[in-house]
C-alpha positions as CSV (number, residue, x, y, z in Angstrom):
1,X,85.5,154.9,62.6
2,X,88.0,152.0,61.6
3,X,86.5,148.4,61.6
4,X,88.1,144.8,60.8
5,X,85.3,142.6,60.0
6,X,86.2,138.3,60.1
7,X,90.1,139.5,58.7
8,X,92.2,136.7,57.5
9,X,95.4,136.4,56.1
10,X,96.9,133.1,54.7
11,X,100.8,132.6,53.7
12,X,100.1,129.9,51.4
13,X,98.1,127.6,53.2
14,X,99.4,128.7,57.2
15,X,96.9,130.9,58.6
16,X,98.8,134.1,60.1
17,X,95.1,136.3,61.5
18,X,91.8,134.1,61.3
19,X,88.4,135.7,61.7
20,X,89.5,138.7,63.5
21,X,86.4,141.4,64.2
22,X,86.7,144.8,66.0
23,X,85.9,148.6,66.1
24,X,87.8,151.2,67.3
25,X,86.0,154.5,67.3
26,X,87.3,158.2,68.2
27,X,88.6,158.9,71.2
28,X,89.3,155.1,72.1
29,X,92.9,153.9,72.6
30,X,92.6,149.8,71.4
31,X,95.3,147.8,72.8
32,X,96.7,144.8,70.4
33,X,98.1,141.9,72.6
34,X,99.6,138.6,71.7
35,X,102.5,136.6,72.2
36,X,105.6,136.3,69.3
37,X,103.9,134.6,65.9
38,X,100.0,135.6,67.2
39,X,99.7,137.5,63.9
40,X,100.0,141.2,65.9
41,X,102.4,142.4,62.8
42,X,100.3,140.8,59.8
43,X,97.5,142.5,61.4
44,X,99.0,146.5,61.5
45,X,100.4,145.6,58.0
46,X,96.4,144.7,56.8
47,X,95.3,147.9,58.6
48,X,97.4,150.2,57.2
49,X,96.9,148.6,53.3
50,X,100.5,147.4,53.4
51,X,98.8,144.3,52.5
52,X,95.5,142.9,51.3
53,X,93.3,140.6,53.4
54,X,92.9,137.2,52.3
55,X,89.1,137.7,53.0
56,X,87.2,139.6,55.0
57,X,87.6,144.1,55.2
58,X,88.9,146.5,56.4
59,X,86.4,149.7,56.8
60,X,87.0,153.5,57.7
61,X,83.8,155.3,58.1
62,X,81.9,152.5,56.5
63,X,84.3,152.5,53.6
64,X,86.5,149.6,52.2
65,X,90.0,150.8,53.0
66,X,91.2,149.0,49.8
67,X,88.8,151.0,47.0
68,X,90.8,154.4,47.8
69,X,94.1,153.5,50.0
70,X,95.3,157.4,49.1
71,X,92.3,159.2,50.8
72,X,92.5,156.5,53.4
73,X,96.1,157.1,54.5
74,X,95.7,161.1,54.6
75,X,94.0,160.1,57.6
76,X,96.0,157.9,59.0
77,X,99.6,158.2,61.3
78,X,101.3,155.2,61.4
79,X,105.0,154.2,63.3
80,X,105.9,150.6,62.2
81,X,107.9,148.5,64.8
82,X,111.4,148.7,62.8
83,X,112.9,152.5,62.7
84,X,114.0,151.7,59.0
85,X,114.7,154.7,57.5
86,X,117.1,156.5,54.7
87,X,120.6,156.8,56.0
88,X,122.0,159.7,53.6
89,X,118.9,162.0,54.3
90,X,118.5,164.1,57.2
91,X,116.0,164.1,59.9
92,X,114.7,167.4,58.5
93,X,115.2,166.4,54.9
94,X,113.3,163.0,55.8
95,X,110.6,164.6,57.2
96,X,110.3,167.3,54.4
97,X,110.1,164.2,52.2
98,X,107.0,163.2,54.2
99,X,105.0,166.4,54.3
100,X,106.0,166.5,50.4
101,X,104.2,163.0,50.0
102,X,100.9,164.1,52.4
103,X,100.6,167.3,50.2
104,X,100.6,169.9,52.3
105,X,102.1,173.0,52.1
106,X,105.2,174.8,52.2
107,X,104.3,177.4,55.1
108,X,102.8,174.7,56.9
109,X,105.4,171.9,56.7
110,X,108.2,173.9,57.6
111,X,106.0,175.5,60.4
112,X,105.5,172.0,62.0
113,X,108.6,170.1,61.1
114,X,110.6,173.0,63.4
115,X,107.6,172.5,66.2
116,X,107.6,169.3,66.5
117,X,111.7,168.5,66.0
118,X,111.8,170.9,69.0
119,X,108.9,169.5,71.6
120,X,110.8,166.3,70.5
121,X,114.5,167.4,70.9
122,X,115.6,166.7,68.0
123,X,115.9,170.5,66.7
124,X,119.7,170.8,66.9
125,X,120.3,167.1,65.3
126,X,117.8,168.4,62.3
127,X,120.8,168.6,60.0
128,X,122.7,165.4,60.8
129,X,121.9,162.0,58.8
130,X,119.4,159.3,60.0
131,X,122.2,156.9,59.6
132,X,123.8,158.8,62.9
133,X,120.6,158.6,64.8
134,X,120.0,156.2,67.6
135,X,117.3,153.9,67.5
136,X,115.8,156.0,69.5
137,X,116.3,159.3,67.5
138,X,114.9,157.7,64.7
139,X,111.3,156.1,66.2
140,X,111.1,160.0,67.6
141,X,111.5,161.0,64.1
142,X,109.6,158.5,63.2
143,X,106.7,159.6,65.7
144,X,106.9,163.2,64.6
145,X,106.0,161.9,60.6
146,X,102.7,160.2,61.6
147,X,101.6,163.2,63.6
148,X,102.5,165.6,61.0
149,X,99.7,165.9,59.3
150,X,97.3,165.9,62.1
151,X,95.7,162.2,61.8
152,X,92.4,160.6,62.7
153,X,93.5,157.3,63.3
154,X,97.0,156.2,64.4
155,X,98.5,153.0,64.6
156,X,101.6,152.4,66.6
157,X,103.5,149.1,66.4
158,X,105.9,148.9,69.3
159,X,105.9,152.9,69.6
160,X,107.9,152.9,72.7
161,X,111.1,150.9,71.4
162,X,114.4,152.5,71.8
163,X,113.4,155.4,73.5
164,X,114.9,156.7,77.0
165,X,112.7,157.2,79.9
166,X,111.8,160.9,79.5
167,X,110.7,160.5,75.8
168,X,108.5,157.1,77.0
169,X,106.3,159.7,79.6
170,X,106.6,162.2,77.2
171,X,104.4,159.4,74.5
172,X,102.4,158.2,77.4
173,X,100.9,161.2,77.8
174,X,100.7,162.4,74.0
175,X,98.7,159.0,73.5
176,X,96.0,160.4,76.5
177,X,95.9,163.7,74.9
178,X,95.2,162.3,71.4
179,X,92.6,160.5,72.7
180,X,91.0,163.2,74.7
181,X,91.2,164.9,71.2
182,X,89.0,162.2,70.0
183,X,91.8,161.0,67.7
184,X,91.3,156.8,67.3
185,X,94.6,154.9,68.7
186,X,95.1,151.6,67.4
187,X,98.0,150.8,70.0
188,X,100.1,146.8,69.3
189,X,102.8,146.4,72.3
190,X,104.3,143.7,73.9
191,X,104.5,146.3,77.3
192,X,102.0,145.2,79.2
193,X,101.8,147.7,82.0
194,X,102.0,150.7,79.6
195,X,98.7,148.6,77.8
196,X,96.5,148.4,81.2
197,X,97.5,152.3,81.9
198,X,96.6,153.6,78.2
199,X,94.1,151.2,76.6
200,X,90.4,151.8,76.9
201,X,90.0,148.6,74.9
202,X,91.6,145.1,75.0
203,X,92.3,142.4,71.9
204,X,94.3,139.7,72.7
205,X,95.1,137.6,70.4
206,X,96.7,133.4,70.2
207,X,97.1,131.9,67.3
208,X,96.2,134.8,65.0
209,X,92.5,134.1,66.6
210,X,91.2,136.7,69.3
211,X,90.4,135.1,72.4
212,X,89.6,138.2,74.4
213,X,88.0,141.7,73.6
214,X,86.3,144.0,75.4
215,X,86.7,147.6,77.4
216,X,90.0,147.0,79.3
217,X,87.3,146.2,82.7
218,X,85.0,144.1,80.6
219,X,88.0,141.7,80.5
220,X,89.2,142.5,83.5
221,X,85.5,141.0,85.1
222,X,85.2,138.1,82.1
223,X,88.5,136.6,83.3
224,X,88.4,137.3,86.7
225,X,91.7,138.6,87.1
226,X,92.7,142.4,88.2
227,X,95.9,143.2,86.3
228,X,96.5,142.8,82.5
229,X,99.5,140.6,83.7
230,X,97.6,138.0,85.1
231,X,95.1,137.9,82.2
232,X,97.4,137.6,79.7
233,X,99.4,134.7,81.4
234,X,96.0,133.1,82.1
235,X,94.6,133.0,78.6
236,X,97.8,132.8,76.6
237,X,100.2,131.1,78.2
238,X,101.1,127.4,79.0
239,X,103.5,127.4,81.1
240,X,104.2,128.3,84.6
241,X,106.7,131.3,84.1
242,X,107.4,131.4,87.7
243,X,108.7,127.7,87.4
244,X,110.5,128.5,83.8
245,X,112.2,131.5,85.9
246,X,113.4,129.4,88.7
247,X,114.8,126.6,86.4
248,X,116.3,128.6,84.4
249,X,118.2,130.0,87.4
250,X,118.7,126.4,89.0
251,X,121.1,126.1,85.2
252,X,123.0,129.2,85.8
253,X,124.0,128.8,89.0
254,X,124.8,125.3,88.9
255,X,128.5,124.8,89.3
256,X,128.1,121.7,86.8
């Protein structure tokens, strides 16, 4: 369904993503790993057209995303990692503004707007402005405009961010049913325990190269580790965290 094929992105010369390759098809949940700088963010902002590959493609359904980025992103659900949206509008207005952009009707908007502002309690806040929303108000509202208009793919940058702990089971368990739906789930997180529960499929990336992908067991055997935790730390990491921890400890309480 959605395919990256050798993507690369340069900033001038520095190399952000190098040579990255994988599928995701329906029903899968992918899980997008890397540490700060690993190229995680160039990467969503390549998959959703926000910017062009330096070489290499992006495909849906065998199809160059960037020969018809409209008809691509009428499929496509995406909540970016920053909640940045218009102050002066409200949520309701916002999201009008969103179904207005996908196209789709009047009955129907206002139909799931109120369905979804609801399942996400944000009904009775529906006339107050973003700029009053907490950040985690505003990656709900954010949520409820890339499922909207009922998606095939969606890709969620940091979905989880802000939001208290009911709303955070509440998404766990959307992304499972989404899936089960045969929607595609392109999932980039820094939360690695909500990754090994959700993801079907791994990508781990250092140094904008990947350096592990797989089903979440194929890694799991190919590294010889059980938990994401210790996979990550193994293959990404340099230092001894447990060391950095205690040093950093040693400082703080030091009475000099």
């Amino acid at each position: 369904m959605l395919e990256a094929i050798a993507l690369a992105k340069l900033y001038g010369s520095v190399p952000a993503v190098r040579e990255v390759t994988f599928r995701l098809e329906p029903g899968q949940v992918l899980g997008y790993l890397g540490p700060n700088g690993s190229g995680k963010s160039t990467t969503v902002k390549v998959l959703t057209g926000l910017l062009q590959p330096t070489h290499g493609q992006v495909l849906f359904e065998g199809k160059d995303i960037q020969r018809d980025l409209v008809s691509y992103r009428k499929r496509l659900g995406y909540v970016p990692e920053e909640a940045n949206l218009y102050p002066f509008l409200t949520g309701e207005e916002y999201l009008e503004m969103v179904g207005t952009l996908r196209a789709l009707s009047r009955t129907r908007m206002k139909t799931k707007i109120s369905s979804l502002l609801e399942l996400f309690s944000l009904f009775p806040h529906r006339h107050v402005s973003l700029g009053s929303y907490s950040k985690g108000m505003r990656q709900r509202v954010l949520l409820i405009a890339a499922l909207m208009d009922n998606p095939d793919v969606l890709v969620l940058d940091e979905p989880l961010s802000g939001l208290d702990v009911t709303s955070v089971l509440i998404i766990k368990n959307l992304i499972r049913a989404l899936s089960a739906r045969g929607k595609a789930v392109f999932y980039c997180s820094h939360i690695l325990e909500v990754v090994e529960k959700l993801c079907s499929q791994l990508l781990i990336l250092r140094n904008g190269q990947v350096i592990a992908y797989g089903s979440t067991e194929e890694v799991r055997q190919r590294i010889g580790q059980s938990s994401l935790e210790h996979i990550f730390l193994q293959l990404v990491e340099d230092k001894d965290v447990a060391q950095v921890a205690n040093e950093i400890v040693d400082v703080v309480v030091s009475p000099s």
